[in-house]
C-alpha positions as CSV (number, residue, x, y, z in Angstrom):
1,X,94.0,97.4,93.3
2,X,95.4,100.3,95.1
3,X,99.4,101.2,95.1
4,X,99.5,100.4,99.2
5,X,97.6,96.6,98.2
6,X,99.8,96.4,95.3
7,X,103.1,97.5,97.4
8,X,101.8,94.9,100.3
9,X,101.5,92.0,97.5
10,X,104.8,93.1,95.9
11,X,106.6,92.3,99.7
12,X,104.5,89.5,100.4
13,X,105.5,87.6,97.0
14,X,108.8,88.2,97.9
15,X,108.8,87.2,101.2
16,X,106.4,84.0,101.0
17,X,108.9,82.7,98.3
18,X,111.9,83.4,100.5
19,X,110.1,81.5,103.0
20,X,108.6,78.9,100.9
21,X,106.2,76.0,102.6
22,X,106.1,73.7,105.5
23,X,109.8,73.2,107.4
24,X,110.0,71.7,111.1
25,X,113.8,71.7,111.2
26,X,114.3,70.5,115.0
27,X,117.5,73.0,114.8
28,X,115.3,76.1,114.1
29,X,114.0,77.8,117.7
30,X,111.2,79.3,115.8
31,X,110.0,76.0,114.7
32,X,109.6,75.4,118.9
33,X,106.6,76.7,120.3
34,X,108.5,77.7,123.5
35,X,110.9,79.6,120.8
36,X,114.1,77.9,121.8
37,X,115.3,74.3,120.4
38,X,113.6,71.7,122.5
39,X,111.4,74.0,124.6
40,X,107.9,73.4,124.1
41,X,106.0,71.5,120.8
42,X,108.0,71.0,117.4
43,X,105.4,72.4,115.2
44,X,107.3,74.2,112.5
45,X,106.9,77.4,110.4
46,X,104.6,77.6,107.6
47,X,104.9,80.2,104.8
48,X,107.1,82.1,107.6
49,X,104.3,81.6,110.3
50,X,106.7,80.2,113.2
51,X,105.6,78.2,116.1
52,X,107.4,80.3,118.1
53,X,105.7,83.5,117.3
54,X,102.0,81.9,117.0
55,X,102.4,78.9,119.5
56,X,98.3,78.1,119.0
57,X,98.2,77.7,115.6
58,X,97.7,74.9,113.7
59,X,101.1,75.2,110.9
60,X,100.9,72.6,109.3
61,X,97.2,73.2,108.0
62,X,98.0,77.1,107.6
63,X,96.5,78.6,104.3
64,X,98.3,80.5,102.4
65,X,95.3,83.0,102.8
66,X,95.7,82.5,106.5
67,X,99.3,83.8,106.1
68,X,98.5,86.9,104.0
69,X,95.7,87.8,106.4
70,X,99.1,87.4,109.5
71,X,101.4,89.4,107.6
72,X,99.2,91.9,106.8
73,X,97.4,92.5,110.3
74,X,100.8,91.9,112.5
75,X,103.4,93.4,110.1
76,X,102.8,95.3,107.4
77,X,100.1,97.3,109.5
78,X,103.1,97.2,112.1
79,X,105.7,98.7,110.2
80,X,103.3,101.3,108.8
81,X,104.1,99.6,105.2
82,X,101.1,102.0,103.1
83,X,103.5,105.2,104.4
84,X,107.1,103.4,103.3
85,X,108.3,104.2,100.1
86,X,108.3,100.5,98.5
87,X,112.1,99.6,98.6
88,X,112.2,101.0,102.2
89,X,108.7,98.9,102.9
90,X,109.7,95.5,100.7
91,X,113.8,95.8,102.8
92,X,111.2,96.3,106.4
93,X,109.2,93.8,106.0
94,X,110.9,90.9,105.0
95,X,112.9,91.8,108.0
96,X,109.9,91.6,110.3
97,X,108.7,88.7,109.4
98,X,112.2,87.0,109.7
99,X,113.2,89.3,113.0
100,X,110.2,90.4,114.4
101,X,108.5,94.5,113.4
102,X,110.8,96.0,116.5
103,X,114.0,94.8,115.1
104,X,112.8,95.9,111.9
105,X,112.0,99.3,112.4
106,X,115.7,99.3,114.9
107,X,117.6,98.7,111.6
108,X,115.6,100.8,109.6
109,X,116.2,104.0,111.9
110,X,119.5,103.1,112.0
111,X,119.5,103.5,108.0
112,X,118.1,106.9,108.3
113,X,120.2,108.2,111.0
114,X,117.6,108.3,114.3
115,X,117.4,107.3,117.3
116,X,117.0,103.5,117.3
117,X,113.9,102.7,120.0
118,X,111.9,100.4,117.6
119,X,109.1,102.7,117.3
120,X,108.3,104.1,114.0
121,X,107.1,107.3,114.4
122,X,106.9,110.6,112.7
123,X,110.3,111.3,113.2
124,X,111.8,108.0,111.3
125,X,109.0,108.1,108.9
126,X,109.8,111.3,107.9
127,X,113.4,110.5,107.0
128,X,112.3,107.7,105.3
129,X,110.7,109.2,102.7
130,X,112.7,112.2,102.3
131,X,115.5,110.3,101.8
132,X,116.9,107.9,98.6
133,X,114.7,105.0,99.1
134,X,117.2,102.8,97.7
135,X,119.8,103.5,99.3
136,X,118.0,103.7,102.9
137,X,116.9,100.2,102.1
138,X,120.3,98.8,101.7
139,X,121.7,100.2,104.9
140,X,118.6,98.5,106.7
141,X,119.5,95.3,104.9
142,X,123.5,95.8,105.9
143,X,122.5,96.4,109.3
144,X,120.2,93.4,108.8
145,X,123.1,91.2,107.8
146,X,125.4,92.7,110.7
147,X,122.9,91.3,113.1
148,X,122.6,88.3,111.7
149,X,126.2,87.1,111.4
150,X,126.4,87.1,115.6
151,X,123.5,85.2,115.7
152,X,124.7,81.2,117.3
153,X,122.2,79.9,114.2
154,X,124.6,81.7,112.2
155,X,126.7,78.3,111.8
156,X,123.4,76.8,110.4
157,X,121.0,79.5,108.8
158,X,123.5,82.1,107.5
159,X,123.9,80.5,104.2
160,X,120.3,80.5,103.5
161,X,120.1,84.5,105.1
162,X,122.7,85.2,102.8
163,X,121.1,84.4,100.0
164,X,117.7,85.6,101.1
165,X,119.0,88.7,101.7
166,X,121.0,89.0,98.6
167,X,118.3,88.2,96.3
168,X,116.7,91.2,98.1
169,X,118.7,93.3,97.1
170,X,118.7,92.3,93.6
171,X,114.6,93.6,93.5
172,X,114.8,96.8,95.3
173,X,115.2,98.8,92.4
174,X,113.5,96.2,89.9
């Protein structure tokens, strides 16, 4: 196994245990296919596979190998994870599969000091991996955290974020 498969399966063990299996929490927008509390089909989230982001797809019956093929393809390939040093990459994409790769790559340029358009390009990746990996990583996490807290499912989810988010940070130099 190569270091980018091994740095991929390193994020997505994190990640699919943060997420953990089958949840249709009627309180949850992403559990609504129309990606708002009572709009559309309750369908849930799967492995972190939300209704509202893949509306189509059957979640309930989702394979694990199903949701390693998503992350990979609309992600990790999204947030350019084989160029990422792996604290930067493991912080990133945790954060897009929670918040979506634009948001992502938002905090993460905010981390490294650019210009925050959501596009990862040579600029950010370049700072990136010129700078402390650790360190970048934690800012992308605060920044992640900063967001989250003025979320309205803050009242509901922020416990479980907190956490989540924590125990990130507890593996980025592990």
């Amino acid at each position: 196994m190569g270091i980018s498969m091994e740095n991929f399966m390193r994020c997505f063990a994190f990640t699919l245990g943060a997420e953990g299996g089958y949840s249709n929490n009627a309180g949850d927008p992403g559990n609504w296919t129309g990606g708002a509390v009572g709009r559309g089909e309750l369908k849930g989230t799967k492995f972190g596979v939300s209704a509202s982001a893949y509306p189509k797809l059957d979640i309930v019956n989702l394979t694990q190998q199903q949701a390693e093929d998503i992350y990979r393809r609309d992600y990790w390939t999204a947030l350019r994870g084989d160029e990422l040093p792996l604290p930067v990459a493991m912080v990133a994409f945790d954060a897009a599969v929670n918040a979506g790769p634009r948001r992502a790559i938002t905090w993460l340029q905010r981390a490294a000091g650019q210009p925050s358009d959501g596009v990862l390009g040579p600029a950010t990746l370049a700072a990136l991996n010129s700078g402390n990996a650790v360190l970048l990583a934690r800012e992308a996490l605060v920044r992640r955290l900063e967001f989250s807290t003025q979320l309205a499912t803050w009242p509901s989810f922020g416990l479980g974020w907190s956490r989540r988010m924590i125990a990130l940070a507890g593996v980025l130099t592990a």
